[in-house]
C-alpha positions as CSV (number, residue, x, y, z in Angstrom):
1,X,10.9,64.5,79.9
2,X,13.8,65.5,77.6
3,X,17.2,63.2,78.6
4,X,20.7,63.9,77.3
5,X,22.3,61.4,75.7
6,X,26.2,61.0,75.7
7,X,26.4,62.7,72.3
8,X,24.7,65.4,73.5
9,X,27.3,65.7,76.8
10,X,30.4,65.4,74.9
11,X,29.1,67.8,71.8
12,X,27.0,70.6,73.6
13,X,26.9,70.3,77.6
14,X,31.2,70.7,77.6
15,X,31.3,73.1,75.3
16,X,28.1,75.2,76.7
17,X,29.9,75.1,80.4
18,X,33.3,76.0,78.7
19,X,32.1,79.0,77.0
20,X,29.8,79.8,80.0
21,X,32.8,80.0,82.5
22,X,34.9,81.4,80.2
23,X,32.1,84.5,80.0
24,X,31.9,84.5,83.9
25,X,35.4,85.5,84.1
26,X,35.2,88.1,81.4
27,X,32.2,89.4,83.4
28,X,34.0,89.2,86.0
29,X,37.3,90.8,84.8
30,X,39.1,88.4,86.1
31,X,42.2,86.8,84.5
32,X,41.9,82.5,83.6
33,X,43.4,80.6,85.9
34,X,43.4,77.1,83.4
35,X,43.5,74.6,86.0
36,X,40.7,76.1,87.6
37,X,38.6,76.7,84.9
38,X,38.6,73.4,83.3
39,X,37.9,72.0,87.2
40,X,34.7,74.1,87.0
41,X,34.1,73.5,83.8
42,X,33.8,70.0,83.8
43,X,32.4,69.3,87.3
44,X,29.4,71.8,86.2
45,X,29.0,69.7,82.7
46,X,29.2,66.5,85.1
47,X,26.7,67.8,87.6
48,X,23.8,70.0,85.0
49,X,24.1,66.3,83.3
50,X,23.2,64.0,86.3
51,X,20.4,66.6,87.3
52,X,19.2,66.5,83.7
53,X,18.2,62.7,85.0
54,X,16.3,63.4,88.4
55,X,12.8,62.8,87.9
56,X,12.1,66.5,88.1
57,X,9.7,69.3,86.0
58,X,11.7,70.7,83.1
59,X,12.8,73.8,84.2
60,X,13.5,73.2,87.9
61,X,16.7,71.3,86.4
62,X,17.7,74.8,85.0
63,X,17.1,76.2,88.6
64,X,19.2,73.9,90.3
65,X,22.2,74.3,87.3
66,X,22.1,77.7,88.4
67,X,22.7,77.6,92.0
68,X,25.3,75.1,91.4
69,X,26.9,77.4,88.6
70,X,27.0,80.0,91.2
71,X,28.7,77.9,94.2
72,X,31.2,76.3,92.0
73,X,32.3,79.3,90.7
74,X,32.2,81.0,94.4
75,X,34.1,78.2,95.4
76,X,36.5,77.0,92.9
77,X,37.0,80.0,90.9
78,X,37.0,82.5,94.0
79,X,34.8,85.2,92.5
80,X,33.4,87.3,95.1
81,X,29.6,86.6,95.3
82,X,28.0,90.1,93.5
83,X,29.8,89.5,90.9
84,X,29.2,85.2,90.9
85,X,26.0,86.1,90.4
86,X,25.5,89.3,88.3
87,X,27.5,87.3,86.2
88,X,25.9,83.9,86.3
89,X,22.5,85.4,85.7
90,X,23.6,87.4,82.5
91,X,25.3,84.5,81.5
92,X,22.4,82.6,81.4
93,X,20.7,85.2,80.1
94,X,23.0,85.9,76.9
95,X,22.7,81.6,76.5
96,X,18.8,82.1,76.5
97,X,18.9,84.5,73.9
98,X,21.4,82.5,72.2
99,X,19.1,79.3,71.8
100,X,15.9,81.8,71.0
101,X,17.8,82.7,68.3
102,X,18.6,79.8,67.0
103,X,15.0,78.4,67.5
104,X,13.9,81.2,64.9
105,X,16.7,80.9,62.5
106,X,15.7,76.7,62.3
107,X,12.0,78.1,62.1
108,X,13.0,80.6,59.6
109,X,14.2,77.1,57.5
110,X,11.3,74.8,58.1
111,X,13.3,72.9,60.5
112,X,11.2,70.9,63.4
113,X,12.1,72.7,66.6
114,X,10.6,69.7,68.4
115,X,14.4,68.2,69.7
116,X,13.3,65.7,71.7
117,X,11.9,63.3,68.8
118,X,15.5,64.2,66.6
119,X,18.4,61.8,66.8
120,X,21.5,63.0,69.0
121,X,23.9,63.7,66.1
122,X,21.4,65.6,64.9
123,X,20.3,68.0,67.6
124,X,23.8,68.7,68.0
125,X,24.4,69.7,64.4
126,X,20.8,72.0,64.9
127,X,22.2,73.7,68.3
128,X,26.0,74.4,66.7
129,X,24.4,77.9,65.1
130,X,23.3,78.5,69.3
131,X,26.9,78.0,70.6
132,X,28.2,80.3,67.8
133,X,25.7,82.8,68.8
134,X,26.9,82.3,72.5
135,X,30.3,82.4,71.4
136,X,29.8,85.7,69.7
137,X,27.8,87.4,72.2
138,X,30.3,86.7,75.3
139,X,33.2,88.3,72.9
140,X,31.3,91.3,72.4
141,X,30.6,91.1,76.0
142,X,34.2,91.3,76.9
143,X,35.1,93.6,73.6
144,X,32.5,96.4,75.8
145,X,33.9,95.8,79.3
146,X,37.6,96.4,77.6
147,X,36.1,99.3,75.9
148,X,34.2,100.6,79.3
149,X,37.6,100.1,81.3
150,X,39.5,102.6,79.0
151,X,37.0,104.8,79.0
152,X,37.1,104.9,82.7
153,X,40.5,105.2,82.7
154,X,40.7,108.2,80.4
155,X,38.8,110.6,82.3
């Protein structure tokens, strides 16, 4: 089974549960409260890293990191729950395609996709073109809601 490491909390899991909250508000068309969003932010990174070391399948841990991205942001962020979870699952969705991605660009370059023999540094440096891709996909997310709201206005 596949542990995090430190390295890989500090330099992927906070920056993956930033950018995923931060696209569950634009989903969600709501505007960023900061103190709130951190809050989730970081007790979601604290919590998908702790279940990342229960002696559980791989996958289940993506299960539960799921559920718990949906009450924390029910909870702390006060999204109503349609939209929690619309939102959570496209998410996790986009971040899905996002790492697919990047497993065929590093396939594209002869690069081992087997992470779990590579040194922390380095799987970090190999996932930084899947959090750009993540990056870029939630703006153009919120570049199309902006553009479907003033649309909807118009007519």
């Amino acid at each position: 089974m596949f542990k995090l490491t430190w390295v890989d909390f500090f330099f992927r899991l906070i920056p993956e549960t930033f950018i995923l909250i931060w696209g569950i508000y634009v989903f969600s068309r709501k505007t960023i409260d900061m103190f709130r969003y951190v809050l989730s932010s970081l007790i979601l990174s604290i919590s998908c890293f702790i279940i990342r070391d229960l002696p559980i399948y791989y996958g289940v841990n993506t299960d539960i990191c799921i559920m718990l991205t949906i009450i924390i942001v029910m909870f702390i962020m006060d999204i109503p729950l349609i939209k929690n979870v619309l939102g959570t699952f496209l998410l996790y969705f986009i971040l899905s395609l996002s790492e697919t991605m990047n497993m065929l660009l590093l396939s594209s370059l002869n690069i081992s996709k087997d992470i779990s023999v590579l040194q922390p540094i380095t799987r970090c440096i190999y996932g930084i073109p899947s959090l750009i891709i993540f990056i870029m996909l939630v703006i153009i997310l919120k570049f199309v809601l902006k553009n479907k709201k003033v649309i909807q206005n118009s007519l």
